[in-house]
N, C-alpha and C positions, 0 to 999 in steps of 0.2 A: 822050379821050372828052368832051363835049358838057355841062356841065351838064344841059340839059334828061333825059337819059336815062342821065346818071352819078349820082354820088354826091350826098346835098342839100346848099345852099348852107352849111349850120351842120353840118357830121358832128359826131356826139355819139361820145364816146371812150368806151373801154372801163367805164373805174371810173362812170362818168354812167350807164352803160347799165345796169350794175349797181344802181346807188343805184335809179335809175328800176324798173327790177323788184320791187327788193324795197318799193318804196313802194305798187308797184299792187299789187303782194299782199296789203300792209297794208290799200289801203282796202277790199279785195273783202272782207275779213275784216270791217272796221268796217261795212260793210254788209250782210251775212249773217249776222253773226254771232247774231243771234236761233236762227234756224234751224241751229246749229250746236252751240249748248250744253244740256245736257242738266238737264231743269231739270222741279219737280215737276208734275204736272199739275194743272192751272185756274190755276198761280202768276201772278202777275201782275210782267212784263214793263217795266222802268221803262227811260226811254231812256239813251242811252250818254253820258251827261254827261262821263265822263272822254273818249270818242271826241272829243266835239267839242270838248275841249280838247288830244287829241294829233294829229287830222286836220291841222290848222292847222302844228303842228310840221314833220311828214311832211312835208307842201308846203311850208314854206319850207327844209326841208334839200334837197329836190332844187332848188326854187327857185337857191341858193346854188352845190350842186354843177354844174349845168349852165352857169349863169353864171359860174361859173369858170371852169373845162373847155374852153368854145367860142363864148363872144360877147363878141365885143371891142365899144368904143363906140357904133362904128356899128351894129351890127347889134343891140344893146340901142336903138341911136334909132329904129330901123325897128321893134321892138317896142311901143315907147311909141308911137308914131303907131298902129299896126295896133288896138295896145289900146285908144286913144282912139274909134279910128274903130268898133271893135264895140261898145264901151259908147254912141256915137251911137245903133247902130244899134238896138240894143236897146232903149234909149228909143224910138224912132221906132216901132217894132215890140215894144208889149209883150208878144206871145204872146199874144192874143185869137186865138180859135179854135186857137191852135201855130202862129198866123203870127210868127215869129221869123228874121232877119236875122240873127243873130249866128254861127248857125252854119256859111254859107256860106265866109263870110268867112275864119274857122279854117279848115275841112277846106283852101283853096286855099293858104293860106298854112303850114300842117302842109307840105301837098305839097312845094313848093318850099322851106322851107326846112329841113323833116327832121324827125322826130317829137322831138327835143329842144326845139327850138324851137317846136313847136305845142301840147308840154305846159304849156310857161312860158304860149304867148297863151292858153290855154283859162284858165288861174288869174286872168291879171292881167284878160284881158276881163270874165270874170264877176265879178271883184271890181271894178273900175272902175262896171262898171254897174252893180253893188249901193249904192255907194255915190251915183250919178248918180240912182236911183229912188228910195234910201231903201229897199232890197231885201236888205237885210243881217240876217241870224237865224238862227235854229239848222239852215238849212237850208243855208245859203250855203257851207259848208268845201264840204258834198256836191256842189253846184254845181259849184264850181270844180273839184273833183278829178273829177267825171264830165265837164267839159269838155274835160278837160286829155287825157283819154284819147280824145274826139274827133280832138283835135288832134296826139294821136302819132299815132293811128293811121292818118289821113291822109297824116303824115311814112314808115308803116313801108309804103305799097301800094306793089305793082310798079315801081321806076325806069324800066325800059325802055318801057312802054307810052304810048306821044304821039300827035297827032292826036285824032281822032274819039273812036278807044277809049279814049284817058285821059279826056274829058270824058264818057263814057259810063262808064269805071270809077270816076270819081267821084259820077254821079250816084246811081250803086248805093249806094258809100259810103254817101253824102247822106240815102238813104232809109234803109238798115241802120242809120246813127248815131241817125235821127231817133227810130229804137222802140229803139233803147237804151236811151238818155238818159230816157226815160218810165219804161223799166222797171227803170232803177237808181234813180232819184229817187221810184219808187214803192216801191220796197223798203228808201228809209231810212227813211220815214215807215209803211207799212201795220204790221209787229210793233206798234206803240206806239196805234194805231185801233185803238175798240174799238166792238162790237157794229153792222158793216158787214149792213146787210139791204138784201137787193136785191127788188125782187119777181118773180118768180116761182121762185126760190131758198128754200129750207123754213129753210136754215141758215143761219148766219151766214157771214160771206165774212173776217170779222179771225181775226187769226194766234191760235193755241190752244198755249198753252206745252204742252208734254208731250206734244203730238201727233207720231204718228210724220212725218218729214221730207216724203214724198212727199204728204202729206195739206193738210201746210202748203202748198207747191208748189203744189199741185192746187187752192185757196183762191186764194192770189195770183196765177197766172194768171188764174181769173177776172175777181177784181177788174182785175186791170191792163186788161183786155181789155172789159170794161163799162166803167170810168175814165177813160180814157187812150187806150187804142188808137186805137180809131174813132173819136178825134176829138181829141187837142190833140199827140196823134202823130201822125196821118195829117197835120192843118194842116200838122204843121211838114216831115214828108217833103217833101209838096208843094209848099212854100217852098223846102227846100237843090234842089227837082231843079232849080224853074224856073228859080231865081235862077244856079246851075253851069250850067246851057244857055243864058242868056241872057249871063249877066256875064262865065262862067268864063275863056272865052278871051280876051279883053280882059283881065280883072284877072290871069291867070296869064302872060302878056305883062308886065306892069305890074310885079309882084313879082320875076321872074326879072331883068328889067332892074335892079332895084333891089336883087336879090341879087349882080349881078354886079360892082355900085357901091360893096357895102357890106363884102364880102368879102375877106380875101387866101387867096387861091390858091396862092401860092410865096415862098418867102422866100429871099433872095441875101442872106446877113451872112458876117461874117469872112474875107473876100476880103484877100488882099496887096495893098497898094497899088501894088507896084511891080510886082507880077503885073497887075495888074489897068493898069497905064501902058501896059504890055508888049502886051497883049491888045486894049487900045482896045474892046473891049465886052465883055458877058456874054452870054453864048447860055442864053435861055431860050425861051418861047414866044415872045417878041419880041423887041428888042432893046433892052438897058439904056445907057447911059452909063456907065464905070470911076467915075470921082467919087462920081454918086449911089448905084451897088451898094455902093461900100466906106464910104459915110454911114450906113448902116443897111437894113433890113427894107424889101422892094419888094415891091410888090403885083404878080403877074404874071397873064397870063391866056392 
């Protein structure tokens, strides 16, 4: 089976898949959890201070766990470059209007090389660039952990679909990520806004402790939707689609090449050596040499 429509270039293993799970549960929780605790009404609402000291934890244990698990040297060098280059990009493109660069980039690179590795680029890009703009505060852990889900979930879309239709089912992605990410990153900050007046709106649009759940909801939609929607989420929709129909195929080309470079695929160890005299090669997808098979770990393809 084919790289391009098998498995991604980095497979994330069982116990990573796991870690990974339960860390997105954690943050959907550090993000909702306004809305989820039961608390007096008109109380006032203080932010998750302890969150933004264990969000940061969270992502570096899966940080850790994955990078153990499934990336050797190279494929952490291919990380550090990819991270470099979206923290570029994101200076270049500081989200004026939600014209934003950074997240094309992820989604193609999630694709090919798997949602473990697109968790780590969505953390390290958004912290690179935090640190490249001076963009670092109590916003950044949520950043980086709603990025990080861009970038799995670009890793977890259909393997078999190529040609046309994968740069069309990316593009869908592109656009679906783009009012995500508004409306995650609106939901860690609106609980903690207060006295939101819209006009033509009688009431207030900020979150009301004690109010029942659907009410809250029914509040934050709005706002998201005045705020954000129609405009620094539509920008950026319109960014990931043009930049994936323009660049995609070219730089998903680019990657896969560089996944195929940076990867092992098969490992020949522990071979006899007099087996291996005897045999005069290894039968793998290609052909090895006795000597170099029974020297260690080959890269096969």
């Amino acid at each position: 089976m084919s790289r391009h429509s098998g498995r991604p270039a980095v497979p994330l293993s069982g116990r990573s898949a796991v870690v990974l799970g339960v860390a997105s549960v954690a943050g959907l929780m550090m993000l909702g959890w306004p809305l989820l605790v039961q608390v007096p009404e008109q109380a006032h609402v203080d932010p998750p201070f302890l969150f933004l000291l264990l969000l940061p934890v969270v992502i570096a244990v899966v940080l850790a766990e994955i990078s153990e698990g499934g990336m050797d040297p190279r494929v952490l060098a291919v990380l550090g470059v990819l991270s470099a280059v979206n923290a570029l990009l994101r200076g270049l493109s500081a989200g004026t209007a939600g014209v934003e660069l950074v997240f094309f980039l992820l989604i193609l690179a999630g694709r090919v090389f798997g949602p473990g590795f697109g968790f780590v680029l969505g953390c390290t890009s958004l912290f690179a660039s935090a640190l490249m703009t001076a963009g670092v505060g109590p916003w950044l852990p949520y950043q980086m952990l709603v990025s990080a889900w861009v970038g799995m979930g670009a890793g977890l879309l259909p393997r078999r679909v190529t040609g046309r239709a994968e740069i069309a089912m990316l593009v869908l992605y592109g656009v679906f990520a783009a009012y995500a990410f508004g409306l995650l990153m609106n939901l860690s900050g609106w609980p903690f806004v207060l006295g939101i007046l819209v006009p033509g709106h009688a009431d207030s649009l900020a979150f009301v402790a004690g109010d029942p759940l659907w009410d809250n909801l029914h509040r934050f939609a709005v706002y998201t939707l005045l705020t954000s929607t129609g405009s620094f989420d539509t920008g950026r929709a319109i960014t990931n689609s043009v930049a994936i129909i323009v660049l995609g195929p070219a730089v998903l080309t680019t990657l896969r090449r560089a996944a195929r470079r940076a990867t092992v695929t098969g490992v020949v160890a522990g071979l006899d050596r007099g087996a291996a005299s005897a045999s005069g090669s290894v039968g793998t997808t290609g052909t090895t040499d006795a000597a170099d098979a029974s020297s260690g770990p080959v890269a096969t393809r």
